[in-house]
KOLSELO-910437 format. One record per residue (C-alpha): residue in one letter; z, x, y; residue number from 1. Coordinates in nm, 3 decimals, padded with zeros to 5 digits. Last residue first. Layout:
[seza 'A'; [Z; X; Y]; NUM] ...
END
This chain:
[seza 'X'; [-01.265; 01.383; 00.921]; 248] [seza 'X'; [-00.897; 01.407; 00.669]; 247] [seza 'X'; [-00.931; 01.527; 00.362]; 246] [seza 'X'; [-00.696; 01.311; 00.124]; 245] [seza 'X'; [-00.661; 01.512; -00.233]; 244] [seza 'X'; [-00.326; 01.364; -00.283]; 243] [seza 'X'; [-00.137; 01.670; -00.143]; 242] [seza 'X'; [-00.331; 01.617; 00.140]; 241] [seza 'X'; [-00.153; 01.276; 00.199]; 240] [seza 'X'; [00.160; 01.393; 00.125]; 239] [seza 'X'; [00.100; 01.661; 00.420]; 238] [seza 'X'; [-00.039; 01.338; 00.664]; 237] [seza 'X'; [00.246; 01.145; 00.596]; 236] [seza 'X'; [00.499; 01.448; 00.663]; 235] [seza 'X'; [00.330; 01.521; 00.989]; 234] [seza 'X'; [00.335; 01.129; 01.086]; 233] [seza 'X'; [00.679; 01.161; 01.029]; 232] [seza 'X'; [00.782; 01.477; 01.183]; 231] [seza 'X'; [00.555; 01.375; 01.501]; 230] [seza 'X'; [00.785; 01.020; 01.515]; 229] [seza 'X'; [01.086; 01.198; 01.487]; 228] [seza 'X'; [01.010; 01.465; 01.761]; 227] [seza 'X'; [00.905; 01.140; 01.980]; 226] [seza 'X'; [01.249; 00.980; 01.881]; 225] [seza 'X'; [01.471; 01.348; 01.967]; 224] [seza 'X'; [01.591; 01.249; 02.294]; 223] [seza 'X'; [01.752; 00.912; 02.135]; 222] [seza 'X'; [01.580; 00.565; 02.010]; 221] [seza 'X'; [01.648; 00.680; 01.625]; 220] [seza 'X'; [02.008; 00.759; 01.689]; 219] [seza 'X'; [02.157; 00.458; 01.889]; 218] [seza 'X'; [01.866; 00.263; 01.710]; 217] [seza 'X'; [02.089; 00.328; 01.395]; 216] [seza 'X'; [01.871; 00.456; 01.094]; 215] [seza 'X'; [01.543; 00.475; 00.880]; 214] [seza 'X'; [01.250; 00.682; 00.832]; 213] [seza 'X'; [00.940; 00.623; 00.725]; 212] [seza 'X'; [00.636; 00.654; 00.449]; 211] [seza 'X'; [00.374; 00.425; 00.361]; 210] [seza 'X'; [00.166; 00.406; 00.097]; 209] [seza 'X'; [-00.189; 00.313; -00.040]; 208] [seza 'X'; [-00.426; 00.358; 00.244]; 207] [seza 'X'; [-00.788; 00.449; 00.110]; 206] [seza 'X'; [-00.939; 00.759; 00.194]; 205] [seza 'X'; [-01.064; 00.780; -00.148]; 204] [seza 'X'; [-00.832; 01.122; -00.171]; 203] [seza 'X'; [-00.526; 00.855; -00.089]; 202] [seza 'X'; [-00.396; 00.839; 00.212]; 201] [seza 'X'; [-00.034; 00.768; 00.337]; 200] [seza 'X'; [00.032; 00.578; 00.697]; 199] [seza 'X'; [00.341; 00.637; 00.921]; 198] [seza 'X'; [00.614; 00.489; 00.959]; 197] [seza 'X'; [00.943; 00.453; 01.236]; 196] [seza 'X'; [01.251; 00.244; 01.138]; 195] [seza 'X'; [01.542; 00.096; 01.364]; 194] [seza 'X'; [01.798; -00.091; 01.201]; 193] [seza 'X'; [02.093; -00.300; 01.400]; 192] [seza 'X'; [01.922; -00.604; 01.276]; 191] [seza 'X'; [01.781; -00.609; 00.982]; 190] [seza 'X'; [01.398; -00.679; 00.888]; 189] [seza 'X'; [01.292; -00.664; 01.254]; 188] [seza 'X'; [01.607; -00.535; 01.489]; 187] [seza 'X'; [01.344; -00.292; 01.587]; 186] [seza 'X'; [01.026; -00.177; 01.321]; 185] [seza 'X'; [00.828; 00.083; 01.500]; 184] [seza 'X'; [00.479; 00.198; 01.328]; 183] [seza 'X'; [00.239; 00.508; 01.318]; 182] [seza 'X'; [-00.117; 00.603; 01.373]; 181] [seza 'X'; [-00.187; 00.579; 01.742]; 180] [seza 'X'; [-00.458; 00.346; 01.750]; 179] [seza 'X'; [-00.431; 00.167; 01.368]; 178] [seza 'X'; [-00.070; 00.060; 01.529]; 177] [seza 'X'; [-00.177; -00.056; 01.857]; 176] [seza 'X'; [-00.397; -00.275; 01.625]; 175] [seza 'X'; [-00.119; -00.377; 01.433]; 174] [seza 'X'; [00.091; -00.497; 01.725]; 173] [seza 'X'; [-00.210; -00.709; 01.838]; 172] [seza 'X'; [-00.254; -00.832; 01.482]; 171] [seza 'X'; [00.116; -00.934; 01.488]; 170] [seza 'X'; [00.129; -01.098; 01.807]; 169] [seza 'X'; [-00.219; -01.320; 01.726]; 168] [seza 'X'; [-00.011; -01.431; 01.374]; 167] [seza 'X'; [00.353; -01.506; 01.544]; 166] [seza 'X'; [00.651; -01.460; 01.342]; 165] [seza 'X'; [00.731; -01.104; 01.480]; 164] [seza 'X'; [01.089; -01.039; 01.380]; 163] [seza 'X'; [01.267; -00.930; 01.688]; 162] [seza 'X'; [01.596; -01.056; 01.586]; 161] [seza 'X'; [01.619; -01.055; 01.254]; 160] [seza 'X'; [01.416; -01.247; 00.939]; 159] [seza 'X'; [01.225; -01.522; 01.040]; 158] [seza 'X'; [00.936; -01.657; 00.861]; 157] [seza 'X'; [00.590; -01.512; 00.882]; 156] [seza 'X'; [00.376; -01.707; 00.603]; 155] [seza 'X'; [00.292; -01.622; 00.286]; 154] [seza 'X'; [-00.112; -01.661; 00.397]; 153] [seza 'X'; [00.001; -01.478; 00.597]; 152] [seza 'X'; [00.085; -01.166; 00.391]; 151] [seza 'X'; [-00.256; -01.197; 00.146]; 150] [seza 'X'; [-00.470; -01.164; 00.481]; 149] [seza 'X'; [-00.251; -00.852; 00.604]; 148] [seza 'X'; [-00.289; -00.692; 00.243]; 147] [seza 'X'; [-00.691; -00.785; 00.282]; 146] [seza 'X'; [-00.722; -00.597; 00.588]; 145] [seza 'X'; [-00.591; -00.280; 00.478]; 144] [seza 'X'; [-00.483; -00.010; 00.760]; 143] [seza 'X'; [-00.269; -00.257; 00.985]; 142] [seza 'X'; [-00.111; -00.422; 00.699]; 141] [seza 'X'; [00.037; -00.088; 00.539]; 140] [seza 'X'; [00.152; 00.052; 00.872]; 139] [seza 'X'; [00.329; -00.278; 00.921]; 138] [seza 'X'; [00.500; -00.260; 00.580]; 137] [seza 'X'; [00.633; 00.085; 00.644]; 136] [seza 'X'; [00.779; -00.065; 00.970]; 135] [seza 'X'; [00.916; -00.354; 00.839]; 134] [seza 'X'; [00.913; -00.723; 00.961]; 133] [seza 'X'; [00.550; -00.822; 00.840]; 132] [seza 'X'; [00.555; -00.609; 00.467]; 131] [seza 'X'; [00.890; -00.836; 00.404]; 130] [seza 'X'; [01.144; -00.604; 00.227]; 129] [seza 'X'; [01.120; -00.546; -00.151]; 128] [seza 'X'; [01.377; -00.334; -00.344]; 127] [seza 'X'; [01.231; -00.097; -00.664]; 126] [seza 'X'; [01.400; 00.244; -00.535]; 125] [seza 'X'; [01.696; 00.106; -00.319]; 124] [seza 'X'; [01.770; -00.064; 00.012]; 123] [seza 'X'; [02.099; -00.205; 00.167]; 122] [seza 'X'; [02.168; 00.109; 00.416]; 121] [seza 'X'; [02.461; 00.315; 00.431]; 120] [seza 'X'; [02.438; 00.546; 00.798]; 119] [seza 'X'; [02.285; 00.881; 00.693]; 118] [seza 'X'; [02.483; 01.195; 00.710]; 117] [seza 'X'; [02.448; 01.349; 00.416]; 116] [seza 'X'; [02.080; 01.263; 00.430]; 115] [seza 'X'; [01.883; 00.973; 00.231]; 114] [seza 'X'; [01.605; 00.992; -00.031]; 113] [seza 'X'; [01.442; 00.679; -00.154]; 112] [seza 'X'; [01.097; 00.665; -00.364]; 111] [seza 'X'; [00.890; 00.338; -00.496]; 110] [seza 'X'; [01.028; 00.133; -00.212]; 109] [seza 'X'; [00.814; -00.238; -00.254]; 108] [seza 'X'; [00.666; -00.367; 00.041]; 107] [seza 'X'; [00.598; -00.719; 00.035]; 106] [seza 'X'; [00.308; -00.948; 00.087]; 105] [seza 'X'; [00.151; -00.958; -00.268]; 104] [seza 'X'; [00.242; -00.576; -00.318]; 103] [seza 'X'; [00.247; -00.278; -00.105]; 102] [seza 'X'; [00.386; 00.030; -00.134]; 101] [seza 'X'; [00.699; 00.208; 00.011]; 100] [seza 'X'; [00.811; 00.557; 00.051]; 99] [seza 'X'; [01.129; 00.585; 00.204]; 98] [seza 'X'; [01.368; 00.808; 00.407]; 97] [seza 'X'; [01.674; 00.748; 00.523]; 96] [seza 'X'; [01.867; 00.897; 00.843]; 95] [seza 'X'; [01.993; 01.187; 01.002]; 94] [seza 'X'; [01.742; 01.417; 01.107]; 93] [seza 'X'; [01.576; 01.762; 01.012]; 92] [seza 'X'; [01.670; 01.793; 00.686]; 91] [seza 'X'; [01.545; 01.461; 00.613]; 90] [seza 'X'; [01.199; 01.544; 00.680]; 89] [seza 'X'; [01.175; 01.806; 00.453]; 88] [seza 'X'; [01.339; 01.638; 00.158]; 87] [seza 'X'; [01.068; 01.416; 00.241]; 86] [seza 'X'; [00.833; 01.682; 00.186]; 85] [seza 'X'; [00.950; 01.844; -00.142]; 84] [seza 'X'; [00.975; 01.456; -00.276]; 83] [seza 'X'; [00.618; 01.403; -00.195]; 82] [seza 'X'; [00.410; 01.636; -00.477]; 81] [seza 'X'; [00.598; 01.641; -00.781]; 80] [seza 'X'; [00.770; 01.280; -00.695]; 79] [seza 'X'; [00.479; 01.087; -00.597]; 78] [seza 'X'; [00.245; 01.224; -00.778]; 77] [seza 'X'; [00.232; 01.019; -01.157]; 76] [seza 'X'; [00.271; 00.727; -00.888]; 75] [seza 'X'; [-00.006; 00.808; -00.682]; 74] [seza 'X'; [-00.211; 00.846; -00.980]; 73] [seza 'X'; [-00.136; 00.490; -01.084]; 72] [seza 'X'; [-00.170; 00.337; -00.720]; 71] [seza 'X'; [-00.510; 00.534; -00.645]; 70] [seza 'X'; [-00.632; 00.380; -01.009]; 69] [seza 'X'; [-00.525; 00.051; -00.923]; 68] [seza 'X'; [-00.703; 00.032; -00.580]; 67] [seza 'X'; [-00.997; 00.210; -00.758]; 66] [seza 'X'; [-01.028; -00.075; -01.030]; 65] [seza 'X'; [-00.971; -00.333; -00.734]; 64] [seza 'X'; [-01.284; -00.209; -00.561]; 63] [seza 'X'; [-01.513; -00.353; -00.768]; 62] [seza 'X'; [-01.655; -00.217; -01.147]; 61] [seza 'X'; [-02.016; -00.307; -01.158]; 60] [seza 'X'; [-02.226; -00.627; -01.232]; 59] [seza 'X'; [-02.574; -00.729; -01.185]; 58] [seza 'X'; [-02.750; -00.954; -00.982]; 57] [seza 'X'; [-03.047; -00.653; -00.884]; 56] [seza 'X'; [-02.851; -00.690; -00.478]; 55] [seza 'X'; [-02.480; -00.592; -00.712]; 54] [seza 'X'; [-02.228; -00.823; -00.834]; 53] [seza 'X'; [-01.868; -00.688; -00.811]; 52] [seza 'X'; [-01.619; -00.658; -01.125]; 51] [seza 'X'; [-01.234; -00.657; -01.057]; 50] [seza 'X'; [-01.222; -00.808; -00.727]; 49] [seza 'X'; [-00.995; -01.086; -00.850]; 48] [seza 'X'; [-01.329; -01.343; -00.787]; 47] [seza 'X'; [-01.542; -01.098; -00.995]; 46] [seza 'X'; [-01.310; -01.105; -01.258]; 45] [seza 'X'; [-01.312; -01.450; -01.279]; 44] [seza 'X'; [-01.727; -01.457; -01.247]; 43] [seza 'X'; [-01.730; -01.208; -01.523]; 42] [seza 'X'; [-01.475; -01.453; -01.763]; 41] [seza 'X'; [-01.688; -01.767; -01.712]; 40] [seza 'X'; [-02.052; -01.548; -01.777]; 39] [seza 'X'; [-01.919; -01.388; -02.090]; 38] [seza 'X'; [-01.824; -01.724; -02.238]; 37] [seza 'X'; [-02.117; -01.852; -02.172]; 36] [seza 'X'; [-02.297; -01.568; -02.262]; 35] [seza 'X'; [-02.151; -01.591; -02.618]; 34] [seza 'X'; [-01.957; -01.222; -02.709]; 33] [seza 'X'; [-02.104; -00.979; -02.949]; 32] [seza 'X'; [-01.957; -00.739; -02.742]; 31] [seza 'X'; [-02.244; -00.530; -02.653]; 30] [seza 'X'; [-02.508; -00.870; -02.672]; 29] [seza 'X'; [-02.247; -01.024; -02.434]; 28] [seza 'X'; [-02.220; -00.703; -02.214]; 27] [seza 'X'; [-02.634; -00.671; -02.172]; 26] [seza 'X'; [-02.676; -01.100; -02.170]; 25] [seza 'X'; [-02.452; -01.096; -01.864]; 24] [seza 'X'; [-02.631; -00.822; -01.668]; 23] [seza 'X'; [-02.466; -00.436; -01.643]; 22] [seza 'X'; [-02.428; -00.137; -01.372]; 21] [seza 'X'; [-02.248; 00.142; -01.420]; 20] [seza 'X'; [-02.420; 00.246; -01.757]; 19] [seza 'X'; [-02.377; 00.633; -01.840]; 18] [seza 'X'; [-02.035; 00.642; -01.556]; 17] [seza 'X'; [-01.957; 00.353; -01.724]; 16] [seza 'X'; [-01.832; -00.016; -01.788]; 15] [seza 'X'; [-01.808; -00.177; -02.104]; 14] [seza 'X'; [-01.438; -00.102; -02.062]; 13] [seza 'X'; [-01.431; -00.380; -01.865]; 12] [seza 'X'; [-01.592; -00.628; -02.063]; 11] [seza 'X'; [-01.316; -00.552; -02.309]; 10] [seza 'X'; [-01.081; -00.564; -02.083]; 9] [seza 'X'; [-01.150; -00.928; -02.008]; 8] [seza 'X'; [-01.221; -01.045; -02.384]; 7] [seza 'X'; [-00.837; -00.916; -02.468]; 6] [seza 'X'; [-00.748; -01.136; -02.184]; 5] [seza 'X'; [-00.919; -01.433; -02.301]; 4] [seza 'X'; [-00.792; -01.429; -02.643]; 3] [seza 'X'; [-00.361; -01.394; -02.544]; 2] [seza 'X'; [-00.268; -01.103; -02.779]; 1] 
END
């Protein structure tokens, strides 16, 4: 086991609900670690949002511990709790459903479920699309800040036809998106595909998936799009409650 990372959790797991808060001479005197050393590997957590330092200059756990504790009990959930409710969604229309999550400026599908009659489409549990040019990745930028941040500082290249590449376009499309709570994705990943999204909630009230629906703009753009994009945000909302969400 690499030293330094050992160290880390250590000083981690120093960390609770008894003693939430915690100097650099408290956790090296615990660990029997030097304070130099303690102070180097604090301030690198810190920096990765692990630890945050408080107005008494001490430390507690940062937001980063609750991101990856909403992602692991999302996962333990996902199927129990969401597959019921896509399976839902896909009875009503013909397409394919996904779940997707973010990660350093992709979306990654972490559940897939199509209907019988779904057109074949190039994704799988596991894939990663650019979080900019999809429709569950645009829900997942316009509800986190610090995902859209991490995504441009990737860069917007080119993808399909409507791909937004500009930086002032996309905020202004994700700000329409915050507003009525679901995303369109047009000829943006892949042309000839036509997605619609809607945000996921964790009981934090943090976002931490997406969910949409995928097809043929033929299909999606017909008499039964604003049905679709009511089923979906219905759907996103139910998983959400299902993860102890309570929506104000």
């Amino acid at each position: 086991m690499i030293e330094s990372v050992r160290k880390a959790c250590q000083i981690i797991s120093c960390f609770s609900n008894e003693e939430p808060a915690q100097g650099i001479g408290m956790i090296a005197d615990k660990l029997g670690i030097n304070v130099s050393t303690t102070h180097h590997i604090v301030t690198t957590l810190c920096n990765e949002g692990v630890l945050m330092k408080d107005n008494g200059k001490k430390y507690r756990l940062g937001w980063k511990v609750l991101e990856w504790n909403n992602h692991v009990m999302f996962q333990q959930d996902v199927y129990e709790k969401a597959m019921p409710l896509v399976k839902e969604l896909i009875q009503k229309f013909r397409g394919t459903v996904h779940i997707a999550m973010f990660d350093k400026g992709t979306v990654v599908f972490v559940l897939r479920v199509s209907s019988e009659e779904s057109i074949p489409i190039q994704t799988y549990v596991g894939s990663r699309k650019p979080a900019y040019a999809t429709s569950s990745g645009k829900v997942l930028l316009a509800y986190n800040s610090a995902y859209l941040q991490e995504t441009i500082d990737r860069g917007l290249s080119y993808e399909a036809p409507n791909t937004i590449t500009d930086i002032n376009r996309l905020k202004e499309e994700l700000a329409e998106i915050r507003k009525n709570g679901y995303s369109i994705s047009n000829h943006e990943n892949s042309d000839g595909m036509y997605g619609i999204a809607a945000p996921i909630f964790s009981y934090s009230g943090e976002i931490i998936a997406a969910v949409n629906i995928v097809g043929y703009p033929s299909y999606m753009q017909s008499g039964n799009r604003d049905m679709m994009i009511r089923s979906v945000k219905s759907t996103a909302q139910s998983i959400s409650k299902e993860l102890g969400y309570i929506e104000i």
